[in-house]
N, C-alpha and C positions, 0 to 999 in steps of 0.2 A: 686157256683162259683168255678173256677179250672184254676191254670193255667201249661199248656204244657212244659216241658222241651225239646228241640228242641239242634239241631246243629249235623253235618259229625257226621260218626262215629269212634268211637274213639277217642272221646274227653272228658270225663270224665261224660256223661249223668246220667247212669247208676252208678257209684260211687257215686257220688251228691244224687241221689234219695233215692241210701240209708243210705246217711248220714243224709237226711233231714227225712226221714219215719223209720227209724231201721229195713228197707224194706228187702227183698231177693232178688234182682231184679238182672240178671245173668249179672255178667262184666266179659268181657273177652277179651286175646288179636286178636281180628278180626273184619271185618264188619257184621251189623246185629246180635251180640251176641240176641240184644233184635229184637222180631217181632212182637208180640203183647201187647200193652202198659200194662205198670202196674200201676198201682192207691193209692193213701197212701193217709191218713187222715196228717196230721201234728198240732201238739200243736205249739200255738204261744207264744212265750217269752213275758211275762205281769207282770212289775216291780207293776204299777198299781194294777193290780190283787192280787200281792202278800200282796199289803199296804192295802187291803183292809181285807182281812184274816186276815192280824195280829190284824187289828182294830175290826174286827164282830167276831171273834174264831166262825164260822160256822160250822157246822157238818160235811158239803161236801161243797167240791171248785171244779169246772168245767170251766176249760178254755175253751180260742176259738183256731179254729184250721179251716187252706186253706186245700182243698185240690188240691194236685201235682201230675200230669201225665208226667210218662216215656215214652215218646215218641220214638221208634227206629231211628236211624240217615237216617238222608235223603242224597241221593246224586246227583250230577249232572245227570239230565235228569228225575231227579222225576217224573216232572211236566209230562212229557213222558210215563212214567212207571216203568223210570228203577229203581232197587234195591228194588219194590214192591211200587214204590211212591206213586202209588192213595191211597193204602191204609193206608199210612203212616197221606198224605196232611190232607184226610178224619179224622183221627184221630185229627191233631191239629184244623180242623174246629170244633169242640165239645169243646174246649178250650174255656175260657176269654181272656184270657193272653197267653203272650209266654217268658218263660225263657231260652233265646237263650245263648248256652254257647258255649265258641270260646278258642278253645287250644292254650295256649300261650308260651309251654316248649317244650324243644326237651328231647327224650329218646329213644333211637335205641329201645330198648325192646317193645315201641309201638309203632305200625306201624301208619303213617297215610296215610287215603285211596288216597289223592290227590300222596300221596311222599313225602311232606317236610311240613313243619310247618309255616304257614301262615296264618295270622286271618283275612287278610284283604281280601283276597281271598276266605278266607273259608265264611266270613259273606257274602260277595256277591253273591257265591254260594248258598245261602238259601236264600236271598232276590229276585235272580232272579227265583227261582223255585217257590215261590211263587208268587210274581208277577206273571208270567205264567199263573196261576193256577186261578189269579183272572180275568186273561182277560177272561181266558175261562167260567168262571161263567157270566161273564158280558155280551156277548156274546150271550149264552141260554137265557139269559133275555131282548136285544135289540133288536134278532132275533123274539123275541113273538112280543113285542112293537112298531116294527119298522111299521109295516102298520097302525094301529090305530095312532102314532105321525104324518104319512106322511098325514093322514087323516083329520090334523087339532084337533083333540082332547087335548085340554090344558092340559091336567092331563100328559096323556102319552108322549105329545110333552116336556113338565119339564122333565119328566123319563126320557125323550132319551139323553135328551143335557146335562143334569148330569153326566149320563154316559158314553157322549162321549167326555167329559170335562177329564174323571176318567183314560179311555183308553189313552188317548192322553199324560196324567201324563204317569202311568205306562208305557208306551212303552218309555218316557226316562226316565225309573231305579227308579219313584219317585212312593214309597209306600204307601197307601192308609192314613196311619195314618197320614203323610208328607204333605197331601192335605191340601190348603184353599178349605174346603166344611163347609158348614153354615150348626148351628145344625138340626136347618128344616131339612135340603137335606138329611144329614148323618139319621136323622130317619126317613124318609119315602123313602128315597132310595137305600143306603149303608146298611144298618142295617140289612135288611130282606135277603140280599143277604149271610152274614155272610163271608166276605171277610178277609180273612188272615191276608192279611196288614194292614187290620184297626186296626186288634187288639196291645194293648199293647205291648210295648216288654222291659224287663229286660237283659241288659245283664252282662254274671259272664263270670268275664276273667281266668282262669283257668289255673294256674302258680305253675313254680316251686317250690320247699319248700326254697328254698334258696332267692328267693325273697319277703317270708313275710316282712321281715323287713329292705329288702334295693330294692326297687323297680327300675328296670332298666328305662332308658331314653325314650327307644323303647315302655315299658310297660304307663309310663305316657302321653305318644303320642299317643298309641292306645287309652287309657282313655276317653282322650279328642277328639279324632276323633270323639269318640262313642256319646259323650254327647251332640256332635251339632244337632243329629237327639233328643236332648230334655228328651232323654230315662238317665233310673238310671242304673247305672256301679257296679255291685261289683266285687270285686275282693279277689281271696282265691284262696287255695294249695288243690283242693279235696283229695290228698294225705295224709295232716295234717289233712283235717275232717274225713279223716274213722281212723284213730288214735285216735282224739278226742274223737269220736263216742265210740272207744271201753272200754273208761272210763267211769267205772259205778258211781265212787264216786266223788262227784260237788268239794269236795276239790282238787282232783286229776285232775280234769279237768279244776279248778283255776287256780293250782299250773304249767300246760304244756301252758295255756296261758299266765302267767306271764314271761315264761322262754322264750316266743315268741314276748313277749311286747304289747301283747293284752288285750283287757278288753273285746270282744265279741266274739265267734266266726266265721268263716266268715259264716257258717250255719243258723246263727240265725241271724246276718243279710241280710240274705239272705229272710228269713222265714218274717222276717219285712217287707223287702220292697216289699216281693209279694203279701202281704196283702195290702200297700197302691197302688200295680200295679194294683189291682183289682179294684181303687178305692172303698174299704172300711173303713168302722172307727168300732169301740170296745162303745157299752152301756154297764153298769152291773145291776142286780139285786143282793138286797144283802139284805141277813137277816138272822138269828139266825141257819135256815137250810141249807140254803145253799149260797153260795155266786155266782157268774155265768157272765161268759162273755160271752157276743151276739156279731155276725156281721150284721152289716146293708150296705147299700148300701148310698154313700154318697148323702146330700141332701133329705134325707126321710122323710116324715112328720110320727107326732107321732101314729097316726093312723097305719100306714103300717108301721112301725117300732114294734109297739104293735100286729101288726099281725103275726111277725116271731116268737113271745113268743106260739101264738095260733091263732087261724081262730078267735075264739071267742072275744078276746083283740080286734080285728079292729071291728067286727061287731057290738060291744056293748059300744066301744067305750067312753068313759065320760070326762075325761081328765088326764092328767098325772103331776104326781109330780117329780119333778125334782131337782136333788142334785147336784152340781158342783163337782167333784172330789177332786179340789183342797179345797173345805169348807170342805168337809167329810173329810179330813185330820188335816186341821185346828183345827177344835171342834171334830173330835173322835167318834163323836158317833149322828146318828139321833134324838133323845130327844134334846140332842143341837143345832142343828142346827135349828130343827124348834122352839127353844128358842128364837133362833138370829134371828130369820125369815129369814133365808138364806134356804128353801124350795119354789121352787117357782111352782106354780102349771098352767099348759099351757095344750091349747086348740087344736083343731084340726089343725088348722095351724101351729102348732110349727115345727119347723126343729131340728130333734135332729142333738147333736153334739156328735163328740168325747170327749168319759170320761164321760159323764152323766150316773147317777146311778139315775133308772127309777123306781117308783110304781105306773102303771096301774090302772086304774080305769073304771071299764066296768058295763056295764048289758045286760044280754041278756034273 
């Protein structure tokens, strides 16, 4: 699972990626500094994780970690070609997600490709280039279909009027994720197509240093524009994150978010919410040797959840014992808990949750 860093260039893509990877990825002042994406693993911030360490003193702790793709900036006419678009589009279709960032500060010394400094314009600009992009997929696939629906065939005649339901959105401005499509349609119609819009979008409003701690009027207006398409907002100084960045000692890096009135940095919440933009959640496993955070995909049963540990865990399957986070805190230590009978041990059906701390039980 990955999700895309997207938006014009010149908007702080390439800074951000490598505040969030401790990446080399080239920023520079012009368009297309970057042209072929760069890819970074990233560690996820895990207060959890860490409560669990201090309670097990493990030999080795292995967090979880998304990974994030630097996407080169797109610009008007993508969808066209210009600025290398196909290659660009193609890129964010390999995405889950898309973390669309929208310049929110003025700075002569960076140029921006439009002329002036406009998010609301700029966001438009990459919803319409996608959009484009998706009609033309839609298109290839109604053009196959199109005789076997006119033909009467029920299967293909559903295909068609799904997606001429999708076309008719998209042509006024309305993005695929935006759609009433029932989850039937969306997975045997929308899904296989891998269409742009459908996917998720985060967006980081990317502001001057001067507005960490007094956020302008204009700023909580764009906010809130953003939030009625239902999408999570954050908001940061990439400025202040490669700064951040370049402190290596966690007191030093306390101590410059204190003096900014912060308790997180905007990086790390950043790195959070694009773990829940994935829709994922965090199991652990945890024992003397090592303690260990998984990703799963939300709504997993424990079977296929036991299968990201190993092929073997699903296929042999038996049942799994399961610790509440919040007990494993309480009582300290496994011996007590299954004292308390607060272990509860679940079957193939179970749906794991976030924060469950998992001991497999298979044969194969």
């Amino acid at each position: 699972m990955k999700a895309g860093i997207v938006g014009l260039p010149n908007v702080g893509k390439s800074t951000l990626f490598n505040c969030l990877t401790n990446g080399k990825a080239q920023s520079a002042n012009f368009p297309f500094c970057t042209i072929d994406p760069n890819f970074g693993a990233v560690t996820i911030p895990d207060d959890r994780l860490n409560k669990l360490v201090e309670l097990v003193k493990p030999e080795k702790t292995i967090p979880n970690s998304v990974e994030i793709v630097d996407i080169a900036g797109l610009v008007k006419g993508a969808s066209k070609g210009e600025g290398l678009g196909n290659q660009f589009l193609s890129n964010i279709r390999e995405t889950n997600a898309i973390i669309h960032v929208l310049r929110c500060y003025e700075n002569d010394n960076i140029t921006h490709v439009e002329g002036s400094v406009d998010p609301y314009r700029d966001k438009e600009i990459i919803d319409f280039e996608l959009q484009i992009k998706d009609l033309e997929t839609i298109k290839k696939r109604t053009d196959r279909i199109e005789r076997q629906a006119k033909s009467g065939d029920k299967s293909f005649l559903k295909e068609f009027n799904v997606l001429d339901s999708v076309v008719e959105s998209l042509n006024k401005g309305i993005s695929v994720r935006l759609q009433s499509i029932s989850l039937e349609d969306h997975k045997n119609y929308i899904q296989p197509l891998s269409l742009l819009t459908s996917k998720p979008v985060l967006y980081v409003c990317n502001i001057n240093e001067n507005e960490i701690s007094n956020q302008s009027s204009e700023l909580t207006k764009l906010i809130k524009f953003l939030e009625k398409e239902d999408s999570r907002v954050v908001v940061l100084a990439a400025k202040i994150e490669e700064e951040i960045n370049e402190l290596e000692n966690f007191e030093d890096r306390k101590m410059f978010l204190d003096d900014l009135g912060l308790t997180d940095s905007g990086s790390t919440i950043l790195i959070r919410e694009t773990h829940k933009l994935l829709n994922l959640s965090t199991f652990y496993t945890a024992g003397q040797k090592e303690v260990k955070a998984w990703t799963f995909l939300n709504g997993s049963k424990a079977p296929a959840v036991a299968g990201i540990i190993h092929s073997d865990f699903e296929k042999g399957f038996i049942r799994a014992e399961v610790i509440k986070y919040e007990d494993f805190v309480d009582y300290g230590s496994e011996s007590k808990i299954r004292e308390a009978g607060k272990l509860k041990v679940e079957g193939k059906e179970y749906v794991v949750e976030d924060g469950d701390i998992i001991h497999f039980r298979f044969n194969v």
